[in-house]
C-alpha positions as CSV (number, residue, x, y, z in Angstrom):
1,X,-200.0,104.3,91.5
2,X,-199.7,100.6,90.6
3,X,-198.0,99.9,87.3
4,X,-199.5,97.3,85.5
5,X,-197.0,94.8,84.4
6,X,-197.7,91.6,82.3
7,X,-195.7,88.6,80.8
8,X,-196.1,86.0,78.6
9,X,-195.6,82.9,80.5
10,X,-196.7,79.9,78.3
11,X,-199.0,81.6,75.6
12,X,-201.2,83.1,78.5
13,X,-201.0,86.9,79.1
14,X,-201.2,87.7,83.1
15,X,-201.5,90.8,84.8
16,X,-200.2,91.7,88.0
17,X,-203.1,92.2,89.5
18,X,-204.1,88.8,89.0
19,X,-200.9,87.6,90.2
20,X,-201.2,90.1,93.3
21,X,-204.8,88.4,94.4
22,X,-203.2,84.8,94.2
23,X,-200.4,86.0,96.5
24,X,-202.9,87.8,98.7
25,X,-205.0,84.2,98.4
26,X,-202.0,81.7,98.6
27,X,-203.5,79.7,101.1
28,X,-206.5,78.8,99.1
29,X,-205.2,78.9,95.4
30,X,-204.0,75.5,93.6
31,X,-200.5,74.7,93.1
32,X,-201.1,75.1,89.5
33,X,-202.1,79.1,90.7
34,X,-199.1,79.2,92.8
35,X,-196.8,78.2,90.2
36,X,-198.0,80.7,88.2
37,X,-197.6,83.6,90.6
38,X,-193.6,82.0,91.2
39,X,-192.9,82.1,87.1
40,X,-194.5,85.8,87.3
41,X,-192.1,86.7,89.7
42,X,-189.0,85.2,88.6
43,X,-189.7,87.0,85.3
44,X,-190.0,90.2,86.9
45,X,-187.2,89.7,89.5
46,X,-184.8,89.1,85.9
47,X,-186.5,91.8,84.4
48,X,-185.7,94.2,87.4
49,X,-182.2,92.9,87.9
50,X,-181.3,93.3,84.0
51,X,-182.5,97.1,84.2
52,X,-180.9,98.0,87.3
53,X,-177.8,96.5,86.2
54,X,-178.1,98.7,82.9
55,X,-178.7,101.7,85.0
56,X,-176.1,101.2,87.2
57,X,-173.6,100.9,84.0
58,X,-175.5,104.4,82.8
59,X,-174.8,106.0,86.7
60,X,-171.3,105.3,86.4
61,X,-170.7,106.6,83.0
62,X,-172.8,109.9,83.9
63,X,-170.6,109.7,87.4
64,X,-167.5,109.8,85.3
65,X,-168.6,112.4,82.5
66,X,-169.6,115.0,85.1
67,X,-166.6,114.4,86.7
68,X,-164.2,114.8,83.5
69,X,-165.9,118.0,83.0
70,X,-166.2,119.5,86.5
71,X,-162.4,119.0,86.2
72,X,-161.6,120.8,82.7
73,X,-163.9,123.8,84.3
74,X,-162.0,123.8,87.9
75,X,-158.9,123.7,86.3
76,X,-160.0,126.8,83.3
77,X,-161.5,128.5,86.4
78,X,-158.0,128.6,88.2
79,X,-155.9,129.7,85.3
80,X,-158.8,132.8,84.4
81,X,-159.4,133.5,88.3
């Protein structure tokens, strides 16, 4: 399934799909298509890059909570076993 993202690049909504046919067409669009397809990407590439950052912050925190805990049960588990 496709997930439709959009942007506002200079008052003008666009949709991926639009920006997917002037990639599939690069050869024939303008330079003016073109650098609309590059700003949509840059956006998204930021976009991407700012969330995966977030999540890796959230991984690590989960990573480390788990891991806090897993150790206050081993450690009950050895003094009731």
């Amino acid at each position: 399934m496709l997930m439709e993202n959009s942007f506002n690049l200079q008052d003008k909504k666009i949709k991926s799909g639009e920006i997917l046919l002037i990639i599939k067409e690069y050869k024939e669009r303008s330079n003016k298509d073109l650098q609309l397809a590059m700003d949509f990407i840059q956006e998204d590439f930021k976009f991407t890059k700012e969330n995966i950052i977030k999540l890796s912050h959230h991984l690590d925190k989960l990573e480390n909570t788990y891991n806090l805990l897993h150790k206050e049960h081993s450690e009950r588990n050895k003094i009731n076993g």
